[in-house]
Every structure is written in C-alpha cells, then in structure tokens.
C-alpha positions in Angstrom: 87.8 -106.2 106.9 87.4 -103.2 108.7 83.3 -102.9 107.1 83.0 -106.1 108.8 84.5 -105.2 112.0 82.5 -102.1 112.0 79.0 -104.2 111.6 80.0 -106.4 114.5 80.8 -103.6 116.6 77.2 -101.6 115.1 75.4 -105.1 116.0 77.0 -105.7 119.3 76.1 -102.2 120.5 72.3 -102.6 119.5 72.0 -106.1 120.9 73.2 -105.1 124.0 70.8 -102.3 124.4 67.3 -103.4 125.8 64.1 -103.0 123.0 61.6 -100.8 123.9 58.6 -102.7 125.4 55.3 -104.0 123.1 52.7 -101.0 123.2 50.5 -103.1 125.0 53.0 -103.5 127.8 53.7 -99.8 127.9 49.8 -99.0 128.3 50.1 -101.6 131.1 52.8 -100.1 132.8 51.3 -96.2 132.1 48.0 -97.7 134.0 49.5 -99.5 136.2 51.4 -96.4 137.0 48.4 -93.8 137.5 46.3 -96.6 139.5 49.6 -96.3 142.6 49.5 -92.6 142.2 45.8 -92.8 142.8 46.3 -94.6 145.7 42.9 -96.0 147.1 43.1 -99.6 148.6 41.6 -101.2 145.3 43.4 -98.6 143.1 46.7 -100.1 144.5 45.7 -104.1 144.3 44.6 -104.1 140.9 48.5 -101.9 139.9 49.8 -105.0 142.2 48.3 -107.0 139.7 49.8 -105.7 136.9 53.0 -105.4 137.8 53.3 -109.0 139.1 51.6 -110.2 135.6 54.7 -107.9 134.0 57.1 -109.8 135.9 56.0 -113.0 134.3 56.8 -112.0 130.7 60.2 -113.2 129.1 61.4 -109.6 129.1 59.9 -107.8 131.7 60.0 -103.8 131.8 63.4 -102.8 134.0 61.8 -101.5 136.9 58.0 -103.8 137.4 60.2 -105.5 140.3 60.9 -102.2 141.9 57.2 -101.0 141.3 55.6 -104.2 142.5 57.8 -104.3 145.4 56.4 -100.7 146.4 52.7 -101.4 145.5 52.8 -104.4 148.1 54.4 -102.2 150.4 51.6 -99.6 149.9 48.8 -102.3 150.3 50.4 -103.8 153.7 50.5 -100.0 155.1 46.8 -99.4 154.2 46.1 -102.5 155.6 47.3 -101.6 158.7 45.7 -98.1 158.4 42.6 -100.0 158.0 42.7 -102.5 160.8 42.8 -105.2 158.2 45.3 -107.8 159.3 48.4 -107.1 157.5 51.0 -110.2 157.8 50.0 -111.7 154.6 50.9 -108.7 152.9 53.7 -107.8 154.5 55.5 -111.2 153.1 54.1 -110.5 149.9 55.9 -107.3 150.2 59.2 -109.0 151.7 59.2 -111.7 149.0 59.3 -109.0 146.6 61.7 -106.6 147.8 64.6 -105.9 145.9 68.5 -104.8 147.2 67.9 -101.4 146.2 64.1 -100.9 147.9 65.3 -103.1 151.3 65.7 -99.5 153.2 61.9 -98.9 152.8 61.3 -102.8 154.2 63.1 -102.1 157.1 61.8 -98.3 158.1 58.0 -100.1 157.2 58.7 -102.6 159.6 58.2 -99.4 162.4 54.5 -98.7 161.3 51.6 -99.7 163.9 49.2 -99.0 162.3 45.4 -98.4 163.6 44.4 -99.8 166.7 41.9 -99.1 167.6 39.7 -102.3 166.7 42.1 -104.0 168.6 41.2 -105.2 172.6 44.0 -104.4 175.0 45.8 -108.0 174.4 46.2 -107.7 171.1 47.2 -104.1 171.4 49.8 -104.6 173.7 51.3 -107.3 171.5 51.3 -104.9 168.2 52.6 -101.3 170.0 55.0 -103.6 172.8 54.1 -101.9 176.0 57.9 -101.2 176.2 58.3 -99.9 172.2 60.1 -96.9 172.9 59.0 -93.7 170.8 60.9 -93.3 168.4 63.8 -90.6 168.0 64.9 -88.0 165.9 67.8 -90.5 165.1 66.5 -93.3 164.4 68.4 -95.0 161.7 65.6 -96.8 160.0 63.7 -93.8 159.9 66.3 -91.1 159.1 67.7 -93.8 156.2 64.0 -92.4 153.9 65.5 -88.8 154.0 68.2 -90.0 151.6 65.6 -90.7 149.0 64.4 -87.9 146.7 61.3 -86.2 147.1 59.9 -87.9 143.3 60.3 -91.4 145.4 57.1 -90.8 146.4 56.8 -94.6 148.3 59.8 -93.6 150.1 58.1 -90.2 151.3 54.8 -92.1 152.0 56.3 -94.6 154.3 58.5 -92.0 156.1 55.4 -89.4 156.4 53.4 -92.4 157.9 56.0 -93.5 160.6 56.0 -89.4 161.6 52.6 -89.6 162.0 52.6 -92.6 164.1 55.4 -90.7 166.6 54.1 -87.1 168.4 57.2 -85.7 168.6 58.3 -86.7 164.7 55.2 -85.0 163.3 55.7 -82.0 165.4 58.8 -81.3 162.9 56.6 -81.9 159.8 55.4 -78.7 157.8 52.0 -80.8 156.4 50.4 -77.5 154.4 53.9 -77.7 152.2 53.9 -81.3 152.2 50.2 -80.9 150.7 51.3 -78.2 147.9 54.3 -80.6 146.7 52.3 -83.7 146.2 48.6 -81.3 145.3 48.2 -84.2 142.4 49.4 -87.7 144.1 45.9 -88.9 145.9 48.2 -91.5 147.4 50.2 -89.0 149.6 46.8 -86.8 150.0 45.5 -89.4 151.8 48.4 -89.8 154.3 48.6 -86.3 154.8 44.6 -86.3 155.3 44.2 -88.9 157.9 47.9 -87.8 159.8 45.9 -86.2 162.9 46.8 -82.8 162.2 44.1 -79.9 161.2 46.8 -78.4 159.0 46.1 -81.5 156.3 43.8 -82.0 153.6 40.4 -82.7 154.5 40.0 -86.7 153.8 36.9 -86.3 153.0 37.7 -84.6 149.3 39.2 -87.9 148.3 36.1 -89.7 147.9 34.3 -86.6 146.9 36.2 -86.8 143.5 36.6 -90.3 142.9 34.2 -93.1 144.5 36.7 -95.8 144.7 38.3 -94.0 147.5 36.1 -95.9 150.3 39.8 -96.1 152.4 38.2 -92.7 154.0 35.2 -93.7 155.4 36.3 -94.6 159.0 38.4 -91.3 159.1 35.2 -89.5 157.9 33.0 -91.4 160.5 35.2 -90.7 163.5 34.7 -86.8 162.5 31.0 -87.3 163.1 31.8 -88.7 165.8 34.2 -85.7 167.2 31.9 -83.2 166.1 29.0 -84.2 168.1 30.4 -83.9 171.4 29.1 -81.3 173.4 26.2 -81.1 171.1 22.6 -82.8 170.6 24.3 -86.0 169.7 23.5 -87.3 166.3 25.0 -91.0 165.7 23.3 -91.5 162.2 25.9 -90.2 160.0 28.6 -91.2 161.7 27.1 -95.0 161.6 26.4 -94.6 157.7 29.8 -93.9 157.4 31.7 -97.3 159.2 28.1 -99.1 157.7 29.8 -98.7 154.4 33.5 -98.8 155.3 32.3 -102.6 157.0 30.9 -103.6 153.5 33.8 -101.9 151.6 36.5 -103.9 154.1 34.7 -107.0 156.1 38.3 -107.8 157.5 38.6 -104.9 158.8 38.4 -105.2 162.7 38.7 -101.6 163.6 35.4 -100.8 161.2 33.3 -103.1 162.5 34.0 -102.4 166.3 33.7 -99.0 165.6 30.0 -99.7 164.2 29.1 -102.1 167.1 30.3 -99.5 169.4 28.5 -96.6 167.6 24.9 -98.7 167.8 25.6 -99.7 171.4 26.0 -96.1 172.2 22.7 -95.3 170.2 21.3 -97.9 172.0 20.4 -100.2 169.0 21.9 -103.1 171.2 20.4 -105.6 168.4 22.9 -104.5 165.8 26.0 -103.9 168.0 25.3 -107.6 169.3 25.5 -108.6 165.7 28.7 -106.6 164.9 30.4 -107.9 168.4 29.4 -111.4 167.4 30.8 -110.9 163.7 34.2 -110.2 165.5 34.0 -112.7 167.8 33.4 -115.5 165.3 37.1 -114.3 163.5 38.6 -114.2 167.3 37.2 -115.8 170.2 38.5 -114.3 173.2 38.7 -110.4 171.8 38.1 -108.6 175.3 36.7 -105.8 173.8 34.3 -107.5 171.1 32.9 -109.6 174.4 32.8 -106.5 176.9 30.7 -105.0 174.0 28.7 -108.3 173.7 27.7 -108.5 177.6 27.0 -104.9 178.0 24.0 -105.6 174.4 23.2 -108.9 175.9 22.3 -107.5 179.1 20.2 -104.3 177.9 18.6 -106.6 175.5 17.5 -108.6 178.9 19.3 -112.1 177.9 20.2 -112.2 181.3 21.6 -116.3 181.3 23.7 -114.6 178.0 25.0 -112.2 179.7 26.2 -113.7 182.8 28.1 -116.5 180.9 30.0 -114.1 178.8 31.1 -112.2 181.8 32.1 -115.6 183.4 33.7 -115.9 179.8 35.8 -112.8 180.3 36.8 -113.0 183.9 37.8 -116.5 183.0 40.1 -115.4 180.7 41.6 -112.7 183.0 43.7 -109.5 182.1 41.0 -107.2 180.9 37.8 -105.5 181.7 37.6 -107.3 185.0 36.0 -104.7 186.8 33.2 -104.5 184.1 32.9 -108.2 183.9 31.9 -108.0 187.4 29.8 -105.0 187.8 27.8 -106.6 184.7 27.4 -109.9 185.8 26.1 -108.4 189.1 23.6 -106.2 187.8 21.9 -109.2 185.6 22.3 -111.5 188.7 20.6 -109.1 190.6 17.8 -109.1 187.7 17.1 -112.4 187.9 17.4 -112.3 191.5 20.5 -114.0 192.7 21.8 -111.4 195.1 23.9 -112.8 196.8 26.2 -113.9 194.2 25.0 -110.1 192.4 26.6 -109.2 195.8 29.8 -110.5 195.1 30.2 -109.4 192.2 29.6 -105.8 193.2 32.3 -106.5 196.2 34.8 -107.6 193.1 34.5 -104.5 191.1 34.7 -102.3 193.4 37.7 -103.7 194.3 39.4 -104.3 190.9 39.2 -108.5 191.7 38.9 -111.0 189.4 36.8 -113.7 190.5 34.4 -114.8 193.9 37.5 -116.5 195.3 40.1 -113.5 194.9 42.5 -113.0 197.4 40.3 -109.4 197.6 37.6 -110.7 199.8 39.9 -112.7 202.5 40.9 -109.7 205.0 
C-alpha cells in the first residue's frame, strides 16, 4: 500500500512538471532568440515569425507569448524609427501583450518616432503641438527602471523614449550603456542613432552584417551634416536613402529625404518622381507638393506648377507663402503679371489666397 502510494505521488510530481521541448522546437526558439538580439528590421520579423508559429503548437515553450509580445513591440518602434507607418504593428503588438509585459505597452505608447518625412499636418497630429516634454517623473517612463538590466526590450524602449526627450538623455551615460550591451546589435543600434556623438557609430552595424539596411537613412543624413560648409557633395548621401527607399518603400521619411536631396542637387526629374511616389500614398502631403511645385517649376511645366500651388493654397495651413511666391514666379513666366502680381503681394504678406482679407486696407 504505501509502494503504491509512493508511485502515485512519484507520477503525480512528474506529470505535473512541463517536458522539455522537441529539439526542433528548442533550435527554433535558440534562433529565434539570436535573430531579436540581432536586431535589424528583417532580423526581428522573421523571430516574430517564429515565435507566433510556436504559439500555435499544442505545447508551446513557456515564455514564446512573452518573446513574441516583445518582438512586435521591437518591430512597431523601428517602424516608427523608420518613418514606416506603425499602427498595424502597434495592434499586433497590443493583441499580443501579456499581464506581465503591459508596463512596456504603456511607456511604448510615448515614442514619436521620426518625423521628419512627415509635412507639418501630419506632424502636428503625431508630436500634439501641446504634448508636453516629458519629466523626470513620468510614471510610464520611470515604471522601465524596475526592470532588470538582462530585459533588454525593457531597456530598449526606455533608452528610446530618453532619446526622444532632451532633457531625459541629458541624464544618460551612452559610452557605459555601449560597454554593457557591446554584443546586443539591437541596443547598438538605439544607442547609434540616439543623437549623441558619445554613441556607437551606426554605420559599424551594417559594416559587419548586410541585413542591417535600418542604418542607411542615419548614415545618409551624416553625409548630409558633413558637407556643410564644404564643396557640397550630394552623391553619397543620395546612394545612401537610394537604398534605404528600395530596402523600406513605406517608408515616408526615406523617400522625402531622397526627393529633397535631388531637388537640392538640382536633378528636379528624380525629386518629381519621389514627390509624386508620396503623393500617390497621400494626396494632400504639404511637403511632398511644396517639393513637387518647386521640380515642376524648374523643370518649366509652368501650367503644372501653377495648379499645384492653387492645389496647396486651396488646402490652406501650410507653405502658403511659398505657394504664392511660386505660383507668381511661373505666372510671371508665362506672362500673366498681373495675377504674378498678386501673388507676390500674398507672400509677402503671409496671405492665403487673391481675395484675403490682406489686400483690403
């Protein structure tokens, strides 16, 4: 009787504790694993895929929930980095978040992101033009120094909302930061791109392993910095956000950094066709159609030009002075100065339109 009783208690205790997972599941999960630690854009999407395959088996490895959770976190965040429009993967990300993980949700929820590709509308509706900086105290953001320093997602998302925030980075010693994490690309990167000269340089990313395209724009914008003041040299600086566009065609801050970039080199053909590539995703982007009427008009499409500066002063809001000044200078090309006359009145004076309030006393 008490052999018996000992066997149920012996059998008891081993069904109750969890098998080890199949070897193939545990080379899945080891991958899976090094691809977030690597941390480029694709790196992370194809660990999201694994993870999310994991959770489909009968017995799925403990923590795949928590680890696809952070993945889809990781991939919203570059996202925004990127100026690749994040919402989708920010519900991914919420659909997958689990009690324990909600914390990183919420301080994520803080992050901007790059703006830059944005025109002033959207920009105002992403930042808030009241969005108060944030504080020292801010529970959301305060809530990641709980987490220990090997929850590297935690440290990632709190090192990117200090980034985001002058006088939160100010406070951040980036040279130790670098040391602690010297092997996690994904936190190399972040530390890389945070606007500080004390980081890595972003640039040694991509130097060591190709799939790390996420650096291009950061490495075109130094071309960019270091030619002012100087024999200005826009080729290498265009190659660069030439092959971030083809690595990331969503990405809206890449491809108005290129169109910009020819428009200043005065390839007005090219930044037409990166303007237009905008436009056709959104329509009334202020910036994408000041870029447009400023190619149009050096390219001598006069009739072009005119109707998308009609297009933006009808719109209102933004670049109404150079709507104005633009639409004068190719009415006065084609010789219709007195309307070319008007518009000069208009933008010297900051007014919208011919019948603006401006021009009556």
């Amino acid at each position: 009787m008490k052999l018996r009783a000992l066997a149920f208690v012996l059998l008891s205790a081993g069904c109750a504790a969890k098998a080890a997972p199949p070897p193939s599941v545990a080379a899945e999960t080891a991958k899976a694993d090094a691809l977030r630690s690597e941390g480029c854009y694709t790196c992370l999407k194809e660990a999201l895929s694994i993870y999310e395959r994991q959770l489909t088996l009968k017995a799925p490895p403990d923590d795949a929930a928590a680890k696809a959770f952070d993945t889809a976190l990781l991939i919203a965040i570059r996202e925004k980095d990127l100026g690749i429009p994040a919402e989708e993967s920010m519900t991914r990300a919420r659909r997958l978040v689990i009690p324990s993980r909600a914390v990183l949700l919420d301080a994520a929820e803080l992050i901007v992101g790059e703006t830059s590709g944005l025109d002033p509308e959207q920009r105002a509706l992403v930042t808030g033009r009241n969005r108060p900086a944030l504080g020292m105290d801010n529970p959301r953001r305060r809530a990641l120094d709980a987490l220990p320093p090997v929850d590297v997602t935690a440290k990632y998302v709190a090192l990117t909302i200090d980034c985001e925030q002058q006088k939160l980075i100010e406070s951040v010693d980036l040279k130790a930061l670098t040391a602690v994490y010297a092997g996690v690309q994904l936190m190399q990167f972040r530390l890389a791109t945070c606007g500080r000269p004390a980081g890595p340089d972003v640039s040694q990313l991509r130097a060591s392993d190709a799939r790390w395209t996420d650096t291009l724009y950061w490495e075109g914008r130094r071309e960019l910095v270091a030619s002012l003041g100087q024999a200005i040299d826009f080729s290498k600086a265009l190659g660069f956000f030439g092959q971030g566009r083809e690595a990331f065609p969503p990405s809206l801050t890449l491809a108005m950094a290129w169109s910009n970039v020819n428009l200043s080199g005065e390839e007005f053909a090219a930044a037409l066709s990166g303007f237009d590539e905008v436009l056709a995703k959104y329509p009334t982007h202020r910036d994408a159609l000041n870029g447009r009427m400023q190619s149009l008009s050096y390219l001598q499409r006069h009739d072009e030009a005119i109707a998308t500066a009609t297009r933006m002063l009808e719109l209102g809001t933004w670049h109404l002075s150079d709507a104005n000044y633009w639409r004068a200078w190719n009415r006065y090309q084609i010789k219709q100065y007195d309307d070319a006359w008007v518009d000069v009145e208009n933008a010297a004076k900051g007014c919208p339109t011919r019948e603006s309030i401006c021009l009556r006393g």
